[in-house]
SETOR-732248 format. One record per residue (C-alpha): residue number from 1; residue in three letters; x, y negated, z negated. Coordinates in steps of 0.02 Angstrom, whole numbers, plus 50000, padded with zeros to 5 digits. Layout:
BEGIN
pos  code  px  py  pz
NUM  ALA  X  Y  Z
...
This chain:
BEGIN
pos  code  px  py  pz
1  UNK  70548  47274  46074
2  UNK  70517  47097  46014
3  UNK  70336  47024  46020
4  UNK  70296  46892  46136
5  UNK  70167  46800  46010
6  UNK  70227  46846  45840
7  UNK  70118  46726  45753
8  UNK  69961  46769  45855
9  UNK  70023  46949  45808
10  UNK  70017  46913  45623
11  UNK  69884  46786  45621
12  UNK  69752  46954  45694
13  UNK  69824  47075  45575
14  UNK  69795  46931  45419
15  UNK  69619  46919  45494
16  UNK  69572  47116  45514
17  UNK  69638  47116  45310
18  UNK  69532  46970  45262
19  UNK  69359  47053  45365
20  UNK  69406  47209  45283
21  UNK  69438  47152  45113
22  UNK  69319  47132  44982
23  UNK  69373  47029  44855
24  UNK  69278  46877  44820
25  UNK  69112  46930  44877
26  UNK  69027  46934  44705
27  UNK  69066  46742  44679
28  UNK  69033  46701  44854
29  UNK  68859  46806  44832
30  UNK  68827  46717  44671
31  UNK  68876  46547  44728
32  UNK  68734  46596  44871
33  UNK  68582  46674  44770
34  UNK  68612  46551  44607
35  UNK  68530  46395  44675
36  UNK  68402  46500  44746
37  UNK  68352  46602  44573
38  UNK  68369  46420  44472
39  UNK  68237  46358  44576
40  UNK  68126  46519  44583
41  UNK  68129  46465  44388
42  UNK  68091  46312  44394
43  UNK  67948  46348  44508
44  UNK  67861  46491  44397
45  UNK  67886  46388  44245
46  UNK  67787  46224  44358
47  UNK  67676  46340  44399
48  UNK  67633  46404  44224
49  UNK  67657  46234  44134
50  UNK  67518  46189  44283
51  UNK  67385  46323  44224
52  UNK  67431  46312  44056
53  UNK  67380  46121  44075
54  UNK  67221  46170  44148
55  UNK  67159  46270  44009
56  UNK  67221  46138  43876
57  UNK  67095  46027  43983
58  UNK  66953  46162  43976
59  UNK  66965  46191  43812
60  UNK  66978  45978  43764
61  UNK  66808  45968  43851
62  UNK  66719  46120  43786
63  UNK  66766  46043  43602
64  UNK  66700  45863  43641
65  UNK  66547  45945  43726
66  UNK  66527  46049  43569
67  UNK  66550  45922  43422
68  UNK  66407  45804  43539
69  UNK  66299  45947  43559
70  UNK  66276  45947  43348
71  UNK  66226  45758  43334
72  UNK  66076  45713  43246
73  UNK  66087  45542  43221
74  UNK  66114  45419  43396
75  UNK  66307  45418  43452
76  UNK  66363  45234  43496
77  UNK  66527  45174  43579
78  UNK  66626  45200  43431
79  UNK  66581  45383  43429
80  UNK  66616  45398  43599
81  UNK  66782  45303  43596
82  UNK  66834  45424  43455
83  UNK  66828  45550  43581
84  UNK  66911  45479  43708
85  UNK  67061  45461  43596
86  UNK  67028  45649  43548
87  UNK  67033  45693  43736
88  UNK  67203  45598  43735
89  UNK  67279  45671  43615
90  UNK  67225  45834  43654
91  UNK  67268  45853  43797
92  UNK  67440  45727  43790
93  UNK  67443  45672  43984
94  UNK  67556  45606  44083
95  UNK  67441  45476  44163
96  UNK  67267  45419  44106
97  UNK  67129  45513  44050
98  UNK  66939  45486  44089
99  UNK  66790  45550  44011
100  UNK  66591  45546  44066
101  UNK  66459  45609  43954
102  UNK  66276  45618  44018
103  UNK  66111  45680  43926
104  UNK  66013  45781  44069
105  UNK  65842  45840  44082
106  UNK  65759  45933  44217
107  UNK  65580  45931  44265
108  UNK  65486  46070  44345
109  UNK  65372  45984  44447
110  UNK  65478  45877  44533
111  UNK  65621  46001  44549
112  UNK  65727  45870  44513
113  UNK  65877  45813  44374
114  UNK  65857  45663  44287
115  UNK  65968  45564  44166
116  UNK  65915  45532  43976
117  UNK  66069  45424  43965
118  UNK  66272  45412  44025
119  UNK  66410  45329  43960
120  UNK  66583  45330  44008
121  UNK  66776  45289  43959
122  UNK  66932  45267  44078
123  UNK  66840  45241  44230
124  UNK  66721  45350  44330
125  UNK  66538  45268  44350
126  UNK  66393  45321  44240
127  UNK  66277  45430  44324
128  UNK  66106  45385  44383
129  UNK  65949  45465  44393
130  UNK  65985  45471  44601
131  UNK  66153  45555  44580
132  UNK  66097  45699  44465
133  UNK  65916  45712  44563
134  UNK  65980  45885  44655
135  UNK  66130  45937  44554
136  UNK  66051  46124  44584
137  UNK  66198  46181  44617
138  UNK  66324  46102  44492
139  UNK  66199  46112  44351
140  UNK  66133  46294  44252
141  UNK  65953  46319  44287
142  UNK  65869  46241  44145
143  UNK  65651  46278  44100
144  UNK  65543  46113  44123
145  UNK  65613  45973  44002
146  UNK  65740  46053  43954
147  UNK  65908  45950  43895
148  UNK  66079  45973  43930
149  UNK  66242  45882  43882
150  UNK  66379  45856  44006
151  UNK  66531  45798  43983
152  UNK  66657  45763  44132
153  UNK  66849  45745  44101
154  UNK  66979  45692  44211
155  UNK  67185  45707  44180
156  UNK  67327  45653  44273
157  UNK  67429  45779  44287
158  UNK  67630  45785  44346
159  UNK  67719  45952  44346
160  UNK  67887  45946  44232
161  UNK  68003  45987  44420
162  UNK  67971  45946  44586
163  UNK  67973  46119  44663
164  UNK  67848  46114  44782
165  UNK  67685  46062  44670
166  UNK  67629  45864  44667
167  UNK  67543  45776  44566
168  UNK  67365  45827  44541
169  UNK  67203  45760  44457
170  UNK  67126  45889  44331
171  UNK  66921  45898  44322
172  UNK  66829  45979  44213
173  UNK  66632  45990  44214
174  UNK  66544  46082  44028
175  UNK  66368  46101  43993
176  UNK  66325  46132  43805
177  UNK  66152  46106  43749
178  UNK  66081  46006  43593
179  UNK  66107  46123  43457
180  UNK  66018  46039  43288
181  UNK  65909  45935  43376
182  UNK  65797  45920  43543
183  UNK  65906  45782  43607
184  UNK  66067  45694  43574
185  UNK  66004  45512  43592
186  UNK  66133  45333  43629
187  UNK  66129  45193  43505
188  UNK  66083  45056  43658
189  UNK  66129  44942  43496
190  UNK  66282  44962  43483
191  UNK  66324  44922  43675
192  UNK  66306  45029  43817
């Protein structure tokens, strides 16, 4: 007996083969999951490059805070220029970098923080005696007139890919205390 619908006949048998069938599903699979693993890539490697920044930061603060720390003759504007351009280079940003270094001292009897001196380079304001006055909790508890240098730095930092992460501003705080002296004092000389 003939079929009524011989092409409706063939065109259900031609789709039962092709739901059956399995050829072709590896590259359709990979042409699926590819995008998705280049991206997962991308990401971890933003991510990493992101921490990996951080610490170069850290570690670019922790130096200029150490090689202060050892003065024993006044710094001027010079000296701390010099270390702005270190802070540059070690760090090699994508935007601008900043950096704030302040001589603390802490009295007892007042309970409060005070500023010996602070000088800065790529932006932020110095800080005063008011803004320090109750740094309790930023600062490390110090004896009675007790010094401490601090030195602030501040990054621009843009991930290598877009994945997800944005551009970000990196700030780092260190505390190091004079090492070879009582204080590290500023050449008012040389411009402040």
């Amino acid at each position: 007996m003939q079929h009524r619908y011989p092409i409706a006949a063939r065109a259900a048998r031609a789709l039962r083969r092709f739901a059956r069938g399995e050829d072709g599903t590896i590259a359709i699979e990979a042409m699926i999951i590819l995008p998705v693993m280049f991206w997962a890539f991308l990401a971890m490697f933003s991510i990493f490059h992101t921490f990996h920044q951080y610490s170069v930061n850290q570690k670019a603060a922790y130096t200029i805070g150490d090689a202060i720390s050892r003065e024993t003759v006044p710094i001027d504007d010079a000296y701390l220029n010099g270390t702005h351009s270190l802070l540059a280079y070690l760090t090699a940003p994508s935007g601008g970098t900043s950096l704030r270094v302040s001589s603390l001292w802490f009295d007892a009897a007042s309970n409060k923080f005070f500023t010996d001196w602070s000088q800065t380079r790529g932006g932020p304001q110095p800080l005063t005696d008011a803004m320090v006055a109750n740094w309790h909790s930023v600062l490390p508890v110090m004896p009675d007139k007790e010094r401490v240098i601090v030195v602030e730095t501040w990054n621009i930092y843009d991930p290598p890919f877009k994945t997800g992460l944005e551009q970000r501003k990196i700030h780092n705080r260190v505390f190091t205390r004079p090492r070879y002296a009582p204080q590290v004092l500023w050449n008012p000389g040389s411009g402040a």
